[in-house]
C-alpha positions as CSV (number, residue, x, y, z in Angstrom):
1,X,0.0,0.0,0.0
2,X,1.7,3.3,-1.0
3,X,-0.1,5.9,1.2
4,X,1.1,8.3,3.8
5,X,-1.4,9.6,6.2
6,X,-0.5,13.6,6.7
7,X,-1.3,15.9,9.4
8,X,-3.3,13.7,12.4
9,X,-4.1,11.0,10.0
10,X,-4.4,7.2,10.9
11,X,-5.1,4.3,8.8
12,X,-6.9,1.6,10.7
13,X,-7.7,-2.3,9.1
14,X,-11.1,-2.7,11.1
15,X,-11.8,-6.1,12.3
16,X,-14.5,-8.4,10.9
17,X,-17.9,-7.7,12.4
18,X,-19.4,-10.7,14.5
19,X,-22.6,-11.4,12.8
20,X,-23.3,-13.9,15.2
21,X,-23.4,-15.0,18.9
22,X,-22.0,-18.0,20.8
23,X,-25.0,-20.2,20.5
24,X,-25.3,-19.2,16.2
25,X,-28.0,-16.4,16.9
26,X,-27.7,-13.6,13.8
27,X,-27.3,-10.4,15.7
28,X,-28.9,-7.7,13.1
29,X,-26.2,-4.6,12.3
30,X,-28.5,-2.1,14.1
31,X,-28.1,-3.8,17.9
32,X,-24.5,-4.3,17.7
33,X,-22.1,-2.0,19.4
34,X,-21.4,1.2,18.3
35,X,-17.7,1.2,18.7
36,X,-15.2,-0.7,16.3
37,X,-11.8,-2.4,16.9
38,X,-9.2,-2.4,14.5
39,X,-5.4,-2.3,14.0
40,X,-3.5,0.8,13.5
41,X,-1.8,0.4,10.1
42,X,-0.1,3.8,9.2
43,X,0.1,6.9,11.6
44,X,1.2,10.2,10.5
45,X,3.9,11.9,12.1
46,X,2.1,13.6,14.3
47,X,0.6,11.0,15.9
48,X,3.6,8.9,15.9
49,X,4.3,9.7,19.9
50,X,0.8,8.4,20.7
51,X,-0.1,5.4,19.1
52,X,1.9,2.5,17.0
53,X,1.5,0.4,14.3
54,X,0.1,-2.6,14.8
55,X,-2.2,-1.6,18.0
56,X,-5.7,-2.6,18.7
57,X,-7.9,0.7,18.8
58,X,-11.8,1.1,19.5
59,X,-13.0,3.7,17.7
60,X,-17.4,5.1,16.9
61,X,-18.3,2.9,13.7
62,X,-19.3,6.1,11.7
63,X,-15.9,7.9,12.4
64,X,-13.6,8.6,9.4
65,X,-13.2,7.2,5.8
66,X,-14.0,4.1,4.6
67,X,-11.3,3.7,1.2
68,X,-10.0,0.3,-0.4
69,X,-6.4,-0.5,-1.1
70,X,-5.7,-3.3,-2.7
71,X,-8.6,-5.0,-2.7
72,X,-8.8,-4.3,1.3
73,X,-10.8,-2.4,3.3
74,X,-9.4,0.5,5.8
75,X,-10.4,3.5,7.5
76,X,-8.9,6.6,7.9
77,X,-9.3,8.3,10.7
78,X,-8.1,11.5,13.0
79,X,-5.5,10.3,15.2
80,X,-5.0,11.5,19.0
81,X,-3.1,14.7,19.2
82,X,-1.8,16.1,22.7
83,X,-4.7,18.1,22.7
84,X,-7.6,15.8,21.9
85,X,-7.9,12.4,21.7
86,X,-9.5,12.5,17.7
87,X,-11.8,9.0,16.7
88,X,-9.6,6.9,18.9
89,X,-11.4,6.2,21.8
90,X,-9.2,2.9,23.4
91,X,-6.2,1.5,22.7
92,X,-6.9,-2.0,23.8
């Protein structure tokens, strides 16, 4: 992938949604959480100090960019800055 995030910019590879429970039930899109996890997969400088490559973030599931690279879906998002914490709301 042959992107650079500028500014505050992170690039995040969200994890697959679970469509289902333990015991098979199909749990519809709208009664899921309202947070995301993903992996951080680019930060801009800026953001560099506060988060890494390769963490697991949660994040609102309507924040950002949704783009495809190579075939793969990511998000960009605003990264934490020292003054505000931007769409990332855990690092877990």
């Amino acid at each position: 992938m042959n992107i650079q995030p500028l500014g505050c910019k992170i690039v995040v590879q969200p994890d697959p949604l679970k469509e289902k429970n333990i015991r098979g039930i199909i749990i519809p899109e709208s009664v899921q959480s309202p947070l995301e996890e993903g992996t951080v997969i680019l930060v801009a400088k800026d953001v560099e100090p506060l988060l890494k490559i390769g963490e697991k973030i949660l994040y609102p599931r309507n924040a950002g960019v949704e783009k495809e690279f190579d075939g793969v879906k990511y998000k960009i998002l605003n990264g934490p800055t020292p003054r505000e914490q931007g769409d990332v709301w855990a690092i877990v």
